[in-house]
C-alpha positions in Angstrom: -40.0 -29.4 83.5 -37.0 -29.6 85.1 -35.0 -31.5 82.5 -35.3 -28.5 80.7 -34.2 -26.2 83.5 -31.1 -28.7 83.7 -30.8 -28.2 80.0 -30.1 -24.9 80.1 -28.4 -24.8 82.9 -25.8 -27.3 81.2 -25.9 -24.8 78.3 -24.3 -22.2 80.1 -20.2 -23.0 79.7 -20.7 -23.5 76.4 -20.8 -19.9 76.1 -17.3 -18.8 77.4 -16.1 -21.3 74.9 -15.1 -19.1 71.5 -17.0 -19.6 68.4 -19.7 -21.8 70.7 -21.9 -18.3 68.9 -24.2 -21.5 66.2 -24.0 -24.2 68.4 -26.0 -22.7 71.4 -28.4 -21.5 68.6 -28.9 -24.8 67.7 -29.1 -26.5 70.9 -32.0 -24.2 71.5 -33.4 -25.2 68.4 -33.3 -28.7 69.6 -34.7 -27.9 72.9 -37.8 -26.3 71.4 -38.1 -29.4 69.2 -38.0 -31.5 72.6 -40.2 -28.8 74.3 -43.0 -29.0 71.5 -42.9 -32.7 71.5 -44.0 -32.8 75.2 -47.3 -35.0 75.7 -49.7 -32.0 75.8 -52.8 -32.8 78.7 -54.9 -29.6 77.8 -57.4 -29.4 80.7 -55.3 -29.9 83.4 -51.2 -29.3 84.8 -48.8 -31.6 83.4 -45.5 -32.5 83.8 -45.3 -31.5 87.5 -42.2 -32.0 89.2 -41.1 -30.4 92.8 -42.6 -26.9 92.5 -42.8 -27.0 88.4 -45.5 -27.6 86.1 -47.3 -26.6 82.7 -50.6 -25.7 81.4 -51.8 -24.8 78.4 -51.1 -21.4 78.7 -47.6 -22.0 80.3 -46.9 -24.1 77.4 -47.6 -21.5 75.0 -45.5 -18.6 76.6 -42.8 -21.4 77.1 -42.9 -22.2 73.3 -42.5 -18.0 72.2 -39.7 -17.5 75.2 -37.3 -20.1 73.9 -38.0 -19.0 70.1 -38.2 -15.5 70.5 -34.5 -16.5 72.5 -33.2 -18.7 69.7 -34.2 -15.2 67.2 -32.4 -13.2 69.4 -29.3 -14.9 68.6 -29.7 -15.0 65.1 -30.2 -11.1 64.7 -27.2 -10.5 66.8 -25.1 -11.6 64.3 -23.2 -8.1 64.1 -22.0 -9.0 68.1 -20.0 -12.7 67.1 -18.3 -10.9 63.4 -16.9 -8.0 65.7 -16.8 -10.1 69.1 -18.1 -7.4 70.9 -18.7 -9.2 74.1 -20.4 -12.2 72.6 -19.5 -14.6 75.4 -21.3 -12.4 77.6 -24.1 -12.0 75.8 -24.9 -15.5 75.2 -24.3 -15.3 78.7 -27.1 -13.2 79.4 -29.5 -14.6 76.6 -29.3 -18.2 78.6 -29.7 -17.0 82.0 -32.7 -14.8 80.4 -34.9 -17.7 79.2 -33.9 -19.6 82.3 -35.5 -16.9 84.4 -38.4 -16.6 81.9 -39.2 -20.4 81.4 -38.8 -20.7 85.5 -41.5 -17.5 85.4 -44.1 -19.3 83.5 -43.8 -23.2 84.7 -43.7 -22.5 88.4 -46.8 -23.0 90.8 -45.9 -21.7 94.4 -46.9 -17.4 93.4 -43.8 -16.5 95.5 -41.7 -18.2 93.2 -43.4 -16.5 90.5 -42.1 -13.1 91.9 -39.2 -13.9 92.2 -38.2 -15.0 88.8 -41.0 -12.2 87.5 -38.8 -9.7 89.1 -35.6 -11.4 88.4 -35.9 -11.4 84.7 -36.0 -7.0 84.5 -32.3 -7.8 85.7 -30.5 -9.8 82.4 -32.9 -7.4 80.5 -31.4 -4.2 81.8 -28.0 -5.7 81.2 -29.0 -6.1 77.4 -30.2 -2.2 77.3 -27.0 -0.9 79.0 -24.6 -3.1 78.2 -25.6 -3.6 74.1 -27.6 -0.3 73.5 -27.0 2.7 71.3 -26.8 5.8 72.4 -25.9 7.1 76.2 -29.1 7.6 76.8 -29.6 4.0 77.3 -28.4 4.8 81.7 -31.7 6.6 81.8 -33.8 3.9 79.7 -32.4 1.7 82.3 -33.5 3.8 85.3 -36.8 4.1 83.9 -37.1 0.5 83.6 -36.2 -0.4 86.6 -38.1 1.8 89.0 -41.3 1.5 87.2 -41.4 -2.2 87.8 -39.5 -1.8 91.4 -42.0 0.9 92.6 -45.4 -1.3 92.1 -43.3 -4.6 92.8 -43.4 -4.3 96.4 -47.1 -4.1 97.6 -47.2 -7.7 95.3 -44.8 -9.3 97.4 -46.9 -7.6 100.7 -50.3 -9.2 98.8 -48.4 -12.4 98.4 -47.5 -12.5 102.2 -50.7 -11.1 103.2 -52.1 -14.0 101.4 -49.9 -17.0 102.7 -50.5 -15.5 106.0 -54.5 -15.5 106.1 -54.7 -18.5 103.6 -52.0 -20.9 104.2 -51.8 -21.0 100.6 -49.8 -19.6 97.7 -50.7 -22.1 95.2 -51.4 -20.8 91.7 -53.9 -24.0 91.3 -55.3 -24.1 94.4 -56.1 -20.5 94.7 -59.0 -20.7 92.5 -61.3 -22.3 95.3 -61.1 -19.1 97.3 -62.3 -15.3 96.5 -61.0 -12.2 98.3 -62.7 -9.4 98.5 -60.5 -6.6 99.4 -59.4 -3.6 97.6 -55.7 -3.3 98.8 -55.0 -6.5 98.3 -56.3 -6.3 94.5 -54.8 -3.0 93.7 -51.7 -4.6 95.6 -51.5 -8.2 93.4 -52.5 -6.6 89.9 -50.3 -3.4 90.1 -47.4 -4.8 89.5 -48.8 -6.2 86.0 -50.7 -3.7 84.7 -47.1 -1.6 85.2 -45.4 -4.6 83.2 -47.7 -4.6 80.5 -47.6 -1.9 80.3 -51.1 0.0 80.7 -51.9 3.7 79.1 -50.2 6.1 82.2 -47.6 3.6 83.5 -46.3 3.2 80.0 -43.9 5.7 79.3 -40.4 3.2 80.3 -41.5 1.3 77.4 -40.8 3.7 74.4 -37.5 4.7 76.1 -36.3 1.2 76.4 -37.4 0.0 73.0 -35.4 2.8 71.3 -32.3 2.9 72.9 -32.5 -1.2 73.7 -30.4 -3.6 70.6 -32.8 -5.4 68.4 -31.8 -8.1 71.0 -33.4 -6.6 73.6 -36.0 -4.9 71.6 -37.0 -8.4 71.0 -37.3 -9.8 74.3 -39.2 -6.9 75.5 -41.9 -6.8 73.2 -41.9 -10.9 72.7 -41.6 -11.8 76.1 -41.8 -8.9 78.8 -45.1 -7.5 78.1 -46.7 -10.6 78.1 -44.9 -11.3 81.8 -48.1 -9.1 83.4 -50.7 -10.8 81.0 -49.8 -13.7 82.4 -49.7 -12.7 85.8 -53.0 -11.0 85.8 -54.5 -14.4 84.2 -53.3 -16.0 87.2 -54.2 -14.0 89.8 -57.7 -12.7 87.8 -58.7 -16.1 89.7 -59.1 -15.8 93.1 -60.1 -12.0 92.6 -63.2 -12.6 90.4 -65.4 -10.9 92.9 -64.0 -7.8 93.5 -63.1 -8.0 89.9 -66.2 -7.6 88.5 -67.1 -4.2 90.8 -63.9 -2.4 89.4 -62.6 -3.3 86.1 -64.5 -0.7 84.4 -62.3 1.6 85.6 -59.3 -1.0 83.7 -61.5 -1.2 80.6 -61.9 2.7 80.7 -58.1 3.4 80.8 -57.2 0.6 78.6 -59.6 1.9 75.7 -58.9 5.3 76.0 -55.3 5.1 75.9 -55.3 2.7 73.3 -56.8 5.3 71.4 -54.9 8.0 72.0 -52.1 6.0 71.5 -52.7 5.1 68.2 -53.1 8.9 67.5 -49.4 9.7 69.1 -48.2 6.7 66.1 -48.7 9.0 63.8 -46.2 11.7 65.7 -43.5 9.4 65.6 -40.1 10.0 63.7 -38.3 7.5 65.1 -39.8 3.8 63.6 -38.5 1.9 66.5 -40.7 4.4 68.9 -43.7 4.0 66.4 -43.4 0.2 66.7 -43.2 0.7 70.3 -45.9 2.8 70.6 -48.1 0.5 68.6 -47.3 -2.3 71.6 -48.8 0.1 74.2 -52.3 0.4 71.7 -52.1 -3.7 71.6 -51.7 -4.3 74.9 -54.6 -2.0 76.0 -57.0 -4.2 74.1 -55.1 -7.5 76.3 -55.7 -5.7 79.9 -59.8 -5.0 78.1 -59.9 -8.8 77.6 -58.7 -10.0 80.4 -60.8 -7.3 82.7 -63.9 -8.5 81.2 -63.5 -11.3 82.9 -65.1 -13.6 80.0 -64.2 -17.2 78.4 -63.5 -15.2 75.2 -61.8 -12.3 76.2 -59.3 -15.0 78.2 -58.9 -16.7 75.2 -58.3 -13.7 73.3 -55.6 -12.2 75.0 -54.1 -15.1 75.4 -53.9 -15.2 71.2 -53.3 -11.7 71.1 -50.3 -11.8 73.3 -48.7 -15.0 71.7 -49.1 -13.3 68.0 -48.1 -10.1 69.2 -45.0 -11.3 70.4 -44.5 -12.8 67.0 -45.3 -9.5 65.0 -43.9 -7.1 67.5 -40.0 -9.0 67.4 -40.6 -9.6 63.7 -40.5 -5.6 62.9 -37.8 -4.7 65.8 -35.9 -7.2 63.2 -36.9 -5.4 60.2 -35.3 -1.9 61.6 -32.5 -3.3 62.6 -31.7 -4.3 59.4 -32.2 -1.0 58.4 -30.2 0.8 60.9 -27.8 -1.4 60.2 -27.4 -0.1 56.8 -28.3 3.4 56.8 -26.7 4.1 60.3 -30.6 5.6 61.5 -33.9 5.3 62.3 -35.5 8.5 61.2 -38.9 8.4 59.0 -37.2 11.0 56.8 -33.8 8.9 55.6 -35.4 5.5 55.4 -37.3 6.9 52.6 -37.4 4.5 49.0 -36.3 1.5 50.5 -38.2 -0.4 47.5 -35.6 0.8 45.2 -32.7 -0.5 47.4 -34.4 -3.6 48.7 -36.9 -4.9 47.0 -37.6 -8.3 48.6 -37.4 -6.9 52.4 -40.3 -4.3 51.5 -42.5 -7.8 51.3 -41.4 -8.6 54.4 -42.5 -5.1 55.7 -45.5 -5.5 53.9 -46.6 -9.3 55.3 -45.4 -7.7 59.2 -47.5 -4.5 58.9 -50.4 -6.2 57.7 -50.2 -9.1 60.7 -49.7 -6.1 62.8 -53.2 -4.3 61.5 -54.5 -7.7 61.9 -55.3 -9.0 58.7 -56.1 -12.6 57.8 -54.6 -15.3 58.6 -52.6 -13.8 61.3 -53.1 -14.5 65.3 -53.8 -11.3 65.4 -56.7 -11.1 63.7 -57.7 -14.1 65.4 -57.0 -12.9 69.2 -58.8 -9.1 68.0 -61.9 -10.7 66.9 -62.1 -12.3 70.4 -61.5 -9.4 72.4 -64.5 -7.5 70.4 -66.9 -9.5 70.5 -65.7 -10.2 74.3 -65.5 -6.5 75.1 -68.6 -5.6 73.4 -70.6 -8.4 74.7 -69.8 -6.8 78.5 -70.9 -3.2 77.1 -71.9 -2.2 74.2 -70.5 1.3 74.2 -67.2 -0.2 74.2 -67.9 -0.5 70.0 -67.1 3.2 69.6 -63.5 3.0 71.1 -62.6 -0.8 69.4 -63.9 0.7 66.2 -61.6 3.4 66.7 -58.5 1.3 67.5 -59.2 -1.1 64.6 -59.2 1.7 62.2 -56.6 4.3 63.5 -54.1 0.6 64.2 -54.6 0.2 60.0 -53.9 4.1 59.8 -50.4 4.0 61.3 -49.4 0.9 59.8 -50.1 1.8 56.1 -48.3 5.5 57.4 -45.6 3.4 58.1 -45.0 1.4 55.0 -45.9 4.1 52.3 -43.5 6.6 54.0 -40.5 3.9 54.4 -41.1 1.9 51.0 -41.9 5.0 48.7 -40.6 8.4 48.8 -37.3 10.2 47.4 -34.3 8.3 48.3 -31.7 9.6 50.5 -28.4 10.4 48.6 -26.5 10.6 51.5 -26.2 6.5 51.6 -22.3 6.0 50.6 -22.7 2.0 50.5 -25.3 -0.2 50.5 -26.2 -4.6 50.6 -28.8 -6.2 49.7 -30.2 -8.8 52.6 -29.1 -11.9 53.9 -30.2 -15.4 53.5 -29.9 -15.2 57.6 -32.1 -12.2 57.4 -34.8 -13.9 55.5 -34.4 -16.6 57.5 -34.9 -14.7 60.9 -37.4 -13.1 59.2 -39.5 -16.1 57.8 -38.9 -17.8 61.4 -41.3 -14.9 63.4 -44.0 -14.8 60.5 -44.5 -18.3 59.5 -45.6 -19.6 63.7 -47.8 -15.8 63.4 -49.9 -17.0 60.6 -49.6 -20.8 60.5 -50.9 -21.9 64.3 -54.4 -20.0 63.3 -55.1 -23.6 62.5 -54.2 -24.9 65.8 -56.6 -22.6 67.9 -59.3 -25.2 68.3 -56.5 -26.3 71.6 -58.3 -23.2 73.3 -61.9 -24.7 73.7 -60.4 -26.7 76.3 -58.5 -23.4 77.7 -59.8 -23.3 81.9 
């Protein structure tokens, strides 16, 4: 692990040298290349080195942090053609997926906090620094002391532990089972705030509309799955306790999901509609992972990684709307068929990965987490049919009000899409739908 670590640390002048803006792209292009080419041991940790290693499930959030990274710098082409503080940005990008490939390939849990929490930092930079309107300060704020507030019992768990234990191994962990409730609500706080669960998820909305696609991408690609993964990892060594509470989890989760799926079909504003649909996805995640089953593991673990996908893949698709029509109102992006053609396709192959249809991820990951949830109780149907049904609803809503319609006459000029946005655009969706045929890795999953 660490030669990529040194990789991208060696990355790093490149970017306060002008018109570096294609070549760091394509370094990272090479490094996921290198990355994907690793010799994959699927049952166990590989690659360790000092306090660094990789599992299968490392490997995969690995993988969708340096790719969702490379996509980030592809849609920012607007930054480089005005330089608007480009050098910083790459900047920020690189010392991003440094902090978020050290959060996923480290072993020591301390470690894992730090770069867990150190990551909300470049993040916040992106909303402030490269967002839209002045609201952005409070997005920020919101952001920050969400996280901050439920980030500090973890690190009191985490010492609590090393203290009692004498062990803060990720791998090790899993030969011991506490049974306390501080210490859980202390260690999976923290997550279910990052993930964000239904009543702790009101910084995501606000940071996904005034964030840049840049950061809108990262935060639904990368950030929400930060407390996935961390409640994977902990889920562990608090099996027992585990297994007395997380129907309250599965309650909250299903609930909100639901009503979240309702309050899509409220939404003017598409980005806060696409955010909003995150929130609904998630809360089937946290109801996989709760169960505390083989298949809802695997499940969320699918959900999350084709999520990501989908979820960057439409913040893409409004910016290149916004970028035309100067908003993201329902009622002006109206008739977009008439103006652009090809790019309603693309709407149409995003919003029907992100209802889960065949042969998306998503489909594949919601399946799991069905038959998982309903397998643990079988009154759980009546909310997942719900969810299922009412996540199709605002999807369709989406497209027919944004593709058909009246056009707006108000547009003085208009261009057709890029070869770059296609591009961007074909990068996200082809990985969504094409590594359904890889998922056979997952039997070995644990």
């Amino acid at each position: 692990m660490m030669k990529f670590i040194f990789m991208l640390i060696f990355m790093i002048p490149l970017c306060f040298i002008n018109n570096m803006f294609w070549l760091v792209q394509m370094f990272l292009f090479m490094m996921i290349f290198l990355f994907m080419n690793l010799n994959l041991m699927i049952n166990n940790f590989f690659n360790l080195s000092y306090m660094y290693g990789c599992d299968l499930m490392s490997f995969g959030f690995i993988l969708l942090s340096i790719w969702i990274c490379v996509l980030m710098i592809m849609s920012s082409e607007n930054l480089y053609k005005m330089s608007y503080y480009v050098n910083f940005f790459l900047f920020n990008v690189l010392i991003l997926l440094l902090l978020l490939l050290l959060t996923f390939s480290v072993i020591n849990i301390f470690m894992f906090y730090m770069f867990f929490e150190g990551s909300l930092i470049p993040t916040l930079m992106l909303i402030v620094g490269w967002g839209y309107q002045p609201e952005r300060i409070q997005a920020g704020m919101y952001l920050l002391f969400y996280t901050l507030f439920v980030s500090l019992p973890l690190l009191m768990g985490i010492f609590y532990l090393l203290n009692m234990k004498n062990c803060i191994n990720m791998y090790m962990l899993k030969f011991f089972n506490l049974n306390y409730y501080l210490l859980y609500l202390s260690m999976i706080m923290a997550f279910l705030v990052k993930m964000p669960m239904y009543m702790s998820h009101l910084w995501l909305p606000k940071a996904h509309v005034e964030a840049p696609v840049s950061g809108s991408m990262i935060l639904a690609g990368i950030m929400l799955k930060l407390g996935g993964y961390g409640l994977m990892r902990l889920m562990i060594f608090l099996q027992q306790i585990n297994m007395s509470l997380n129907y309250i989890w599965i309650i909250i989760s299903l609930l909100g999901s639901f009503y979240i799926s309702l309050k899509c079909f409220c939404q003017v504003d598409i980005k806060s509609l696409i955010a909003y649909s995150s929130v609904s996805h998630m809360g089937l995640v946290i109801g996989g992972i709760m169960v505390m089953n083989y298949w809802g593991f695997m499940g969320s673990y699918i959900m999350m990684i084709g999520h990501g996908l989908c979820s960057s893949g439409m913040f893409c698709l409004i910016n290149i709307m916004y970028e035309r029509l100067h908003s993201r109102s329902l009622l002006i992006n109206k008739g977009l068929i008439n103006y652009m053609p090809s790019m309603s396709l693309w709407w149409f192959l995003f919003l029907s990965s992100n209802m889960s249809a065949p042969p998306s991820l998503n489909l594949m990951g919601e399946i799991m987490l069905i038959n998982s949830m309903v397998s643990w109780s079988f009154f759980t149907m009546l909310m997942l049919m719900l969810i299922s049904f009412f996540s199709a609803g605002y999807s369709l809503y989406l497209y027919s009000y944004t593709q058909h319609g009246k056009l707006y006459y108000g547009i003085y000029s208009f261009y057709m899409g890029v070869s770059r946005e296609y591009l961007l655009l074909f990068l996200h969706w082809f990985p969504l739908n094409i590594f359904v045929l890889k998922v056979d890795y997952l039997y070995w999953f644990f």
